[in-house]
C-alpha positions in Angstrom: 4.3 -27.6 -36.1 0.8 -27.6 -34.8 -1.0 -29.5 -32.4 -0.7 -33.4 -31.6 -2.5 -36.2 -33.2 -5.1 -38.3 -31.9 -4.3 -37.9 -28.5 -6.3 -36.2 -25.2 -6.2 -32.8 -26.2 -5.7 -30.4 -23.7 -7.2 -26.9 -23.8 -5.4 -23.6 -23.2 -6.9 -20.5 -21.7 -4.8 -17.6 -21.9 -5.3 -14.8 -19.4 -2.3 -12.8 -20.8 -5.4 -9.8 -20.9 -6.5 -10.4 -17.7 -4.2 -12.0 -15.2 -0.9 -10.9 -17.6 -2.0 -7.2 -17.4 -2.3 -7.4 -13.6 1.9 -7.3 -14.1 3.1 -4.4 -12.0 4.0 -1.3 -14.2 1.6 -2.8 -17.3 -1.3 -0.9 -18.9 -2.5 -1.9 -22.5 -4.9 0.0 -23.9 -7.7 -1.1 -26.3 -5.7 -1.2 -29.5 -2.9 -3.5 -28.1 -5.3 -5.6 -26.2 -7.1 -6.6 -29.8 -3.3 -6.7 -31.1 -3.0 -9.4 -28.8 -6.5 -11.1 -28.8 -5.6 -11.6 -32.8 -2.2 -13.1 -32.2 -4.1 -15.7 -29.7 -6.5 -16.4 -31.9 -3.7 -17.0 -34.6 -1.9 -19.5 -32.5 -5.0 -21.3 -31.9 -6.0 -20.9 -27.9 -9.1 -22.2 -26.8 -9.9 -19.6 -24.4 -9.0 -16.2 -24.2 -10.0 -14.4 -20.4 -10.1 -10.6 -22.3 -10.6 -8.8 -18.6 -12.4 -8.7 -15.5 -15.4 -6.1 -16.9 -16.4 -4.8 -13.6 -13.3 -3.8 -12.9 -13.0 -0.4 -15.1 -14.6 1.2 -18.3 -11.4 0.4 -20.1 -11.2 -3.3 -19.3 -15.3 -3.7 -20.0 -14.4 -1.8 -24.0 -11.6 -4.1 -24.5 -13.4 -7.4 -23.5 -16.5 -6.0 -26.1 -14.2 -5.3 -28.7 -12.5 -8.5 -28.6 -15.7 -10.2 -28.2 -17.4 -8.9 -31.4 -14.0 -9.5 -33.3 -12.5 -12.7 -32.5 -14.3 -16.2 -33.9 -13.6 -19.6 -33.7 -12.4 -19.0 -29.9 -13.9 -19.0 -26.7 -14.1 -15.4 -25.0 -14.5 -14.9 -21.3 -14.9 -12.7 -18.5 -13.8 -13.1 -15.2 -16.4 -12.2 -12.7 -16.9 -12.2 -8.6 -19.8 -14.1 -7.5 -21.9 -11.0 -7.5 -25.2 -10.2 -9.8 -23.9 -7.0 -11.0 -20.0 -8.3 -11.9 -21.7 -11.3 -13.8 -24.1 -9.2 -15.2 -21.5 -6.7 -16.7 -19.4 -9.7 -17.8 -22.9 -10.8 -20.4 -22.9 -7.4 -21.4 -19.5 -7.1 -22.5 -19.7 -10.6 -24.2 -22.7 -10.2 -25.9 -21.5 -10.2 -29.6 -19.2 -13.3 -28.9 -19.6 -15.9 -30.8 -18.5 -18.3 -27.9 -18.8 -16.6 -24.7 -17.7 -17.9 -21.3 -18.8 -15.9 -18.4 -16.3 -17.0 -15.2 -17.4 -16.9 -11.7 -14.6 -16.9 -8.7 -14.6 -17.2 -4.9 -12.1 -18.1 -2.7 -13.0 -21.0 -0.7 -9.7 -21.5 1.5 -10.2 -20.6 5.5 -7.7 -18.0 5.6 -9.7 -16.1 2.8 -13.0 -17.0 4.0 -12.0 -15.1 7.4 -9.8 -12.3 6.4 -10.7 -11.2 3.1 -14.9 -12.5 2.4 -15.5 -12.7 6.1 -18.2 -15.4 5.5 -18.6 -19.0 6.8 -18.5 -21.9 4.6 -22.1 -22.3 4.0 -22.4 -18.9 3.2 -19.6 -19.0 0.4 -21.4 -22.3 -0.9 -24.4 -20.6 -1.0 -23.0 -17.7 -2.4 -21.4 -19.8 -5.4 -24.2 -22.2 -5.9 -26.6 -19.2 -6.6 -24.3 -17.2 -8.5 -23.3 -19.6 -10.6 -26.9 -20.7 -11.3 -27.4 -17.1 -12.5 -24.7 -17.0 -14.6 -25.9 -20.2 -16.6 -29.3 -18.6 -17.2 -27.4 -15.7 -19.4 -24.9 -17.8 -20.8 -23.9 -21.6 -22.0 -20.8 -21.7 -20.8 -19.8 -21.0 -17.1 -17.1 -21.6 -15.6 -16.5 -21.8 -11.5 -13.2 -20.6 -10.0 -11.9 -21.6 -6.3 -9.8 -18.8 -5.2 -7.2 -20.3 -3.2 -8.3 -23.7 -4.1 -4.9 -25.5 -2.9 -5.0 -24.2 0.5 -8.8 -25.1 1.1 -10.3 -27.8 3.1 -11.2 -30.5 0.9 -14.4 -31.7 1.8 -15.5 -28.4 1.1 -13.7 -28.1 -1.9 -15.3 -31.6 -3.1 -19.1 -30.1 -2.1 -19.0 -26.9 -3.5 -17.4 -28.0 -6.8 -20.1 -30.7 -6.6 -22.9 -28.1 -6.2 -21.7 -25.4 -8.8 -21.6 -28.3 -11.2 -25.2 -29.1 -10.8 -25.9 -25.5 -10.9 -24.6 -25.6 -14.5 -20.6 -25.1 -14.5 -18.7 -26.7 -17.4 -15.5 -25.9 -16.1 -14.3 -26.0 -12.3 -10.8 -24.2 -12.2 -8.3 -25.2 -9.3 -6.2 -22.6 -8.8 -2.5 -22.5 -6.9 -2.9 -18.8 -6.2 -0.5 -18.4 -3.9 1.7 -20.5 -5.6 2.2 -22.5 -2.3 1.8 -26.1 -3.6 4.1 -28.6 -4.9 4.0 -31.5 -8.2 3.2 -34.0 -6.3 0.7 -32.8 -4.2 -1.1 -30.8 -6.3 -1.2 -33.7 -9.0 -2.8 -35.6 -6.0 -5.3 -32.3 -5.3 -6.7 -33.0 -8.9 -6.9 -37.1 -8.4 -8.7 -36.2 -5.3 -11.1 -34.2 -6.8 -11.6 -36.4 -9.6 -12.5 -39.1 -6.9 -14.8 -37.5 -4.8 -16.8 -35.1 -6.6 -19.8 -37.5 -7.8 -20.6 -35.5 -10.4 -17.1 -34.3 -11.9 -17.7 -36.5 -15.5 -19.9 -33.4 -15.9 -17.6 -30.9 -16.5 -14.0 -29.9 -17.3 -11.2 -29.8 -14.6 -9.1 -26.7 -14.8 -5.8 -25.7 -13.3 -4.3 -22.2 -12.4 -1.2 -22.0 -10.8 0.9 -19.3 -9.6 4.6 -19.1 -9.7 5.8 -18.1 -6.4 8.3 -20.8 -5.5 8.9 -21.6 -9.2 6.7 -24.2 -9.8 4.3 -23.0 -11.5 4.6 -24.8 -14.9 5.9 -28.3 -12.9 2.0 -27.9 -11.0 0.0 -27.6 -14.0 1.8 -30.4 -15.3 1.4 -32.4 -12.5 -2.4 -31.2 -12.4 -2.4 -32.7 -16.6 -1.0 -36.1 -15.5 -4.1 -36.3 -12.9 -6.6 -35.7 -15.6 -7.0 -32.1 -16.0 -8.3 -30.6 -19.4 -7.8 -27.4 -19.2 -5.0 -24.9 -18.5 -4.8 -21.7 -17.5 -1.7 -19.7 -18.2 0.1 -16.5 -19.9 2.2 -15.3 -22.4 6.2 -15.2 -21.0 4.3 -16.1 -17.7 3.4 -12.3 -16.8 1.0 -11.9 -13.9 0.7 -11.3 -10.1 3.8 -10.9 -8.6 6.0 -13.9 -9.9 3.8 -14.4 -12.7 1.6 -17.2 -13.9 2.3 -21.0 -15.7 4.2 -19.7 -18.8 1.8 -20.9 -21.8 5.3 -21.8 -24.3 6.8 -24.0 -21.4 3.6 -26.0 -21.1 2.8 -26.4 -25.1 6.2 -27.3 -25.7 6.6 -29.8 -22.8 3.5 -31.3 -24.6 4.7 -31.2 -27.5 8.2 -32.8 -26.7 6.9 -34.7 -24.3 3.6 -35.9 -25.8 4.2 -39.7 -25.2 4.9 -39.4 -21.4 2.0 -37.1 -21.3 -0.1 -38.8 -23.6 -2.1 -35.4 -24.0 -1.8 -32.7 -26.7 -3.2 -29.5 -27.6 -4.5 -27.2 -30.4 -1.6 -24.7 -31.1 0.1 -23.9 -33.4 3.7 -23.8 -31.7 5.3 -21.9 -35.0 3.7 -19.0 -33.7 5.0 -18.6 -29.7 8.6 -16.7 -30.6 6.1 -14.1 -32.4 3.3 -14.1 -29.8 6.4 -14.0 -27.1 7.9 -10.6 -28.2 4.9 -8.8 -29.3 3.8 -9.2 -25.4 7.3 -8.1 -24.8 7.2 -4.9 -27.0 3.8 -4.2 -25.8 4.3 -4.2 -22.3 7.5 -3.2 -21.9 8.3 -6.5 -19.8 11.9 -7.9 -21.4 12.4 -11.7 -21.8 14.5 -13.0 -19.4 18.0 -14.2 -22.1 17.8 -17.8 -20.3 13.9 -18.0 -20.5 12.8 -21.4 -21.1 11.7 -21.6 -24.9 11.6 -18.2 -26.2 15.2 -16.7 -24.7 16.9 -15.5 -26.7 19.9 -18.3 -25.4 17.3 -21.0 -25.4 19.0 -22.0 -28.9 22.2 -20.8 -28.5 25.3 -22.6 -28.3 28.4 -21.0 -26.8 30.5 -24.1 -25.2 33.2 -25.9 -28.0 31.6 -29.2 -27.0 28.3 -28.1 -27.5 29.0 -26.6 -30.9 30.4 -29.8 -32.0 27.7 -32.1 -30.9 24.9 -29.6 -32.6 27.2 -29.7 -35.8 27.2 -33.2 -36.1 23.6 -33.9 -35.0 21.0 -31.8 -33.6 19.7 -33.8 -30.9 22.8 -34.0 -29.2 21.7 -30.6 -27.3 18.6 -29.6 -29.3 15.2 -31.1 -27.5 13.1 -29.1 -29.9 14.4 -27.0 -32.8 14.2 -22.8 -32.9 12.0 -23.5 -36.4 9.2 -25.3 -33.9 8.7 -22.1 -32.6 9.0 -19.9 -35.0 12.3 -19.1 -35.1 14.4 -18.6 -38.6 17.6 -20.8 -38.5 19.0 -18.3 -41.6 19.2 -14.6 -41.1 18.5 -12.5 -44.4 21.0 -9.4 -43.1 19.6 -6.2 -44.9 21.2 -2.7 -45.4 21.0 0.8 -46.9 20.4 -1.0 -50.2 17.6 -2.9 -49.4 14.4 -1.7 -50.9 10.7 -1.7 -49.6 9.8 -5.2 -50.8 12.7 -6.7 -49.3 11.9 -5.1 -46.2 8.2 -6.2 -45.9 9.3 -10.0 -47.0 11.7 -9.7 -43.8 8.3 -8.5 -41.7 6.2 -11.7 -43.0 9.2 -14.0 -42.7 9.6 -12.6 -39.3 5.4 -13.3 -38.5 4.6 -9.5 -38.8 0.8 -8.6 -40.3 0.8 -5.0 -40.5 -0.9 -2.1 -42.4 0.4 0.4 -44.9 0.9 3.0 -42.6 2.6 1.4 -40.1 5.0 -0.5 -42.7 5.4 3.1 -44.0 6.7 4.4 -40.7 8.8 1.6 -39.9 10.8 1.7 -43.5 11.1 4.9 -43.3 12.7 4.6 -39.4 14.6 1.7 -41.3 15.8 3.1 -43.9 17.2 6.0 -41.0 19.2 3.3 -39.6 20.6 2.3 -42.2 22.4 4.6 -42.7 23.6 4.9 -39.8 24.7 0.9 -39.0 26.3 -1.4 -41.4 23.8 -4.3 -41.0 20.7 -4.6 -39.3 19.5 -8.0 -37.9 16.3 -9.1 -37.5 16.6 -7.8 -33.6 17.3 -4.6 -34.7 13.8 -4.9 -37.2 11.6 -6.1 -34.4 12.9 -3.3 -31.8 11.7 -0.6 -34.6 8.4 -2.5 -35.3 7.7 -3.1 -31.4 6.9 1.0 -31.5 5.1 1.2 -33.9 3.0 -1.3 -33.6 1.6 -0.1 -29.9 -1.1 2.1 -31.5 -0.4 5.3 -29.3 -1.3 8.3 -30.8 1.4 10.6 -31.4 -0.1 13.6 -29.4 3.3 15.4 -29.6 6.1 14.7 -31.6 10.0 15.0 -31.5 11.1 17.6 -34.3 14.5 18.1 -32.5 16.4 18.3 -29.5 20.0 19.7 -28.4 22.0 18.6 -25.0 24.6 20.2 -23.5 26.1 18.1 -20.8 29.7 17.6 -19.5 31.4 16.8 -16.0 32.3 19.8 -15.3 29.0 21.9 -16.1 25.3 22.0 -15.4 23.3 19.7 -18.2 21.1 21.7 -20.0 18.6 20.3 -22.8 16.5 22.2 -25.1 13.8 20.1 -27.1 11.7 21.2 -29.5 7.9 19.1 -29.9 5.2 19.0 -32.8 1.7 19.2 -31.3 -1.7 19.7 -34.6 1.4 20.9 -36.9 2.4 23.7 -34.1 6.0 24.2 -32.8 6.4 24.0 -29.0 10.1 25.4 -27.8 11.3 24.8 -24.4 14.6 24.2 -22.4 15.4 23.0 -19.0 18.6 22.1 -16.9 19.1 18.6 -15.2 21.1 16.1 -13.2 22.7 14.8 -16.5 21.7 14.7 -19.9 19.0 12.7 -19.5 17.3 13.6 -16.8 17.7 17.9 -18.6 16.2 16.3 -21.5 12.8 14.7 -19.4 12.3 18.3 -17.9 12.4 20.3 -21.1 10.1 17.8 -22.1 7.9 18.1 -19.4 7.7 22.1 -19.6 6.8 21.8 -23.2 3.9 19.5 -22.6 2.6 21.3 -19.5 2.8 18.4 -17.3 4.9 16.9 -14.8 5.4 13.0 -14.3 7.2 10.8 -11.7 9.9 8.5 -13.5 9.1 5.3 -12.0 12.0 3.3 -13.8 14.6 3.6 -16.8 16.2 0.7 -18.7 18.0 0.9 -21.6 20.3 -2.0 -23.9 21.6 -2.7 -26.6 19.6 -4.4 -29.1 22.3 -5.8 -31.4 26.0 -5.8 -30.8 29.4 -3.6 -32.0 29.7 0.3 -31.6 26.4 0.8 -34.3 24.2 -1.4 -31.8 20.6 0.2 -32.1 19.6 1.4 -27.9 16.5 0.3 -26.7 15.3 2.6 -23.7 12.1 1.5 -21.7 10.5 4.0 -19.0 7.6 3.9 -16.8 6.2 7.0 -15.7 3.2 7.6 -13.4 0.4 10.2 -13.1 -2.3 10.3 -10.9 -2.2 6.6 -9.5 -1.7 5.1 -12.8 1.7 3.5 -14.6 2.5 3.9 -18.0 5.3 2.3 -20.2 7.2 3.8 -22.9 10.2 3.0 -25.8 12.4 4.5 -27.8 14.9 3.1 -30.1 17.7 4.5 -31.5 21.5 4.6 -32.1 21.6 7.3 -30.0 20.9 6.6 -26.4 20.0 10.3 -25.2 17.6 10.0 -28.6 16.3 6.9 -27.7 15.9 8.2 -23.9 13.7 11.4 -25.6 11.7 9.1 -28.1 11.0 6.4 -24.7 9.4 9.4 -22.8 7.5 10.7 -25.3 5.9 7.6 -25.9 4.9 7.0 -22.3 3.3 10.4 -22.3 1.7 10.3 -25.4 0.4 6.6 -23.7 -0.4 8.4 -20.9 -2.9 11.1 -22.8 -4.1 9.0 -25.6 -5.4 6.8 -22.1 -6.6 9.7 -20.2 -8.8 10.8 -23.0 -10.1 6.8 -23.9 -11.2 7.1 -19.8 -9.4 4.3 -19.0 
């Protein structure tokens, strides 16, 4: 199912890169940031905000390499309203083929005083200039006001008004704070529409925040009122509650398109896919009763409901899983299963992947097994989801040995592959798990501070494959790890070593 007809078609900017990664506890390195870039592209956004350049060496890299790989797409760079942060934005988007460079301020009173500790005519002049600076390096600008709902609006109509003449195609209205409502900020963007003389000259964009919940409901309401554009994130990762979720607002388009009367370019067979690689990549699990891409948002349970769905769709189906990518027959495969079955289940399941990663993953596959009876297409994506993160494996697990009971000390000895050399080391612990992190910690050399430890069963029954997710930090910064297996204290081992490995493969990228 891809985009609507011949109707207004609205454009979607994903900042999953750049707003998404500002998630607490997520770091994506270069590798998983083109991953991503290439999924967005496949799905057919209109804007992808790669990173904020200024804001480290690792973010300006990732923003250049998805600049001089992805076409067809607009690429952009978020920017203050400072020379050298626009300046570093054109650098990195250079070999773009549409570049966007995209120039913030807040413009609200509170911010004005607390944070920028300028006056109104200062911040106007501020914007004005910077803006007019941008558009001498690049063709497309676009002009953000921080805090936008909570700002006075005569101001908000004159600067707008000014950064427009100064050469912005796009003036973004972001909820930041997530403090506005529906109806009033469908009302913001009518107001604006009204008295900004010369808005016919560029697009109208809407950012909103989800602090109260309403994050997807204001952009919406923003749409109604004649917005364009609309800025929002994969499974609505960002700042603290997150951003406008980009599958709710495509697929309220797209089931809603008449009461709308607006559409948009994407190809909605593609959000399940785009949905749990961000999941896998960050470590952030999908909520089960997520709007659209939970895994109950197609799942009947109640007798009534099975009935109705039975007899006719509709009854309790507004949209159908296959709309977004979702397989409504399960191929279940096994120990007999070969390697072309197995990479027809990756494509069916939207998987593009190289030899050697296909390699690793059948072999891991093929490991499982024989250990479970039948392996769902869950249990397929949970082994992919490691593999496809790109980490290099810096050390390796060749084996490990607990020793743990309630009535004696845990003790764990664990023995890692580092350049084809054996590394032997042992430890004690508060449980099995914890034994197990310090003997892994001795081994490498380093220690780490466990900032968090999940783990769950990816399937069900006794067999279920265990998906553990940690987060360690070092030196200020937070890394996720995973580790799948049907052994928990394995997958616990496998988790670790992956945020480590994460941790030094990042270290040594300077990031």
């Amino acid at each position: 199912m891809g985009g609507i007809g011949d109707v207004r078609k609205i454009r979607i900017f994903d900042t999953t890169l750049r707003d998404g990664e500002q998630t607490p506890g997520v770091n994506l390195n270069i590798q998983e940031k083109l991953q991503i870039a290439r999924q967005l592209q496949k799905m057919g956004v209109d804007v992808i905000e790669a990173g904020f350049a200024i804001a480290s060496n690792g973010d300006f890299e990732a923003i250049r390499a998805v600049a001089g790989e992805i076409r067809g797409t607009t690429v952009a760079s978020l920017s203050r309203s400072l020379e050298k942060d626009i300046d570093r934005s054109w650098e990195a988007l250079r070999e773009a083929e549409r570049p966007r460079i995209h120039v913030f301020i807040a413009t609200s009173d509170i911010h004005m005083k607390y944070k920028l500790k300028m006056t109104e005519e200062e911040v106007y002049e501020r914007a004005v200039a910077m803006v007019r600076y941008a558009a001498r390096l690049c063709g497309d600008v676009e002009f953000s006001a921080e805090d936008a709902s909570r700002s006075r609006l005569e101001f908000l109509y004159r600067i707008f008004e000014g950064v427009i003449d100064a050469g912005a195609c796009v003036v973004n209205v972001p909820d930041t704070v997530g403090y506005s409502t529906p109806l009033e900020f469908g009302g913001l963007i009518k107001k604006i529409r009204e008295n900004v003389g010369n808005i016919d000259k560029a697009l109208i964009s809407v950012h909103c925040h989800d602090d109260l919940g309403m994050a997807v409901a204001n952009s919406l309401a923003g749409i109604e009122n004649g917005a364009g554009q609309v800025e929002c994130t994969l499974n609505g990762l960002g700042e603290r509650a997150g951003n406008a979720s980009l599958e709710e607002i495509v697929m309220s388009l797209s089931t809603r398109s008449s009461y709308y009367e607006a559409g948009h370019n994407i190809d909605t067979t593609q959000i399940y896919r785009a949905s749990r690689l961000i999941s896998s990549l960050t470590g952030v699990e999908v909520p089960p009763n997520k709007a659209v891409v939970g895994s109950n948002a197609f799942a009947h349970e109640s007798g009534i409901h099975q009935h109705g769905v039975l007899a006719e769709k509709s009854t309790y189906e507004i949209m159908t899983p296959e709309s977004i990518g979702l397989s409504k027959n399960k191929m279940i495969l096994g120990k007999l299963s070969g390697r072309h079955a197995f990479e027809e289940r990756l494509k069916e399941l939207g998987y593009e992947l190289d030899e050697e990663t296909i390699k690793k993953s059948f072999d891991k596959f093929k490991d499982l097994a024989d250990k479970k009876k039948e392996i769902l297409d869950s249990d397929i994506e949970a082994l992919v989801g490691v593999d496809m993160a790109g980490i290099p494996e810096i050390y390796e697990l060749e084996s490990f040995q607990i020793s743990s009971g309630n009535r004696m000390v845990a003790t764990s000895s664990i023995i890692l592959r580092k350049s084809g050399q054996l590394i032997t080391e042992a430890s004690t612990g508060d449980g099995p798990v914890d034994a197990a992190f310090k003997a892994i910690e001795r081994a490498v050399g380093m220690a780490f501070k466990l900032e968090s430890y999940s783990i769950r069963a990816v399937t069900e029954g006794k067999d279920a494959l265990g998906e553990v997710n940690v987060k360690i930090s070092t030196n200020g910064k937070h890394l996720a790890g995973k580790g799948v297996s049907t052994d928990v204290i394995e997958a616990s081992v496998k988790a670790y070593i992956n945020a480590i490995n994460r941790a030094l493969s990042t270290a040594g990228n300077g990031h």
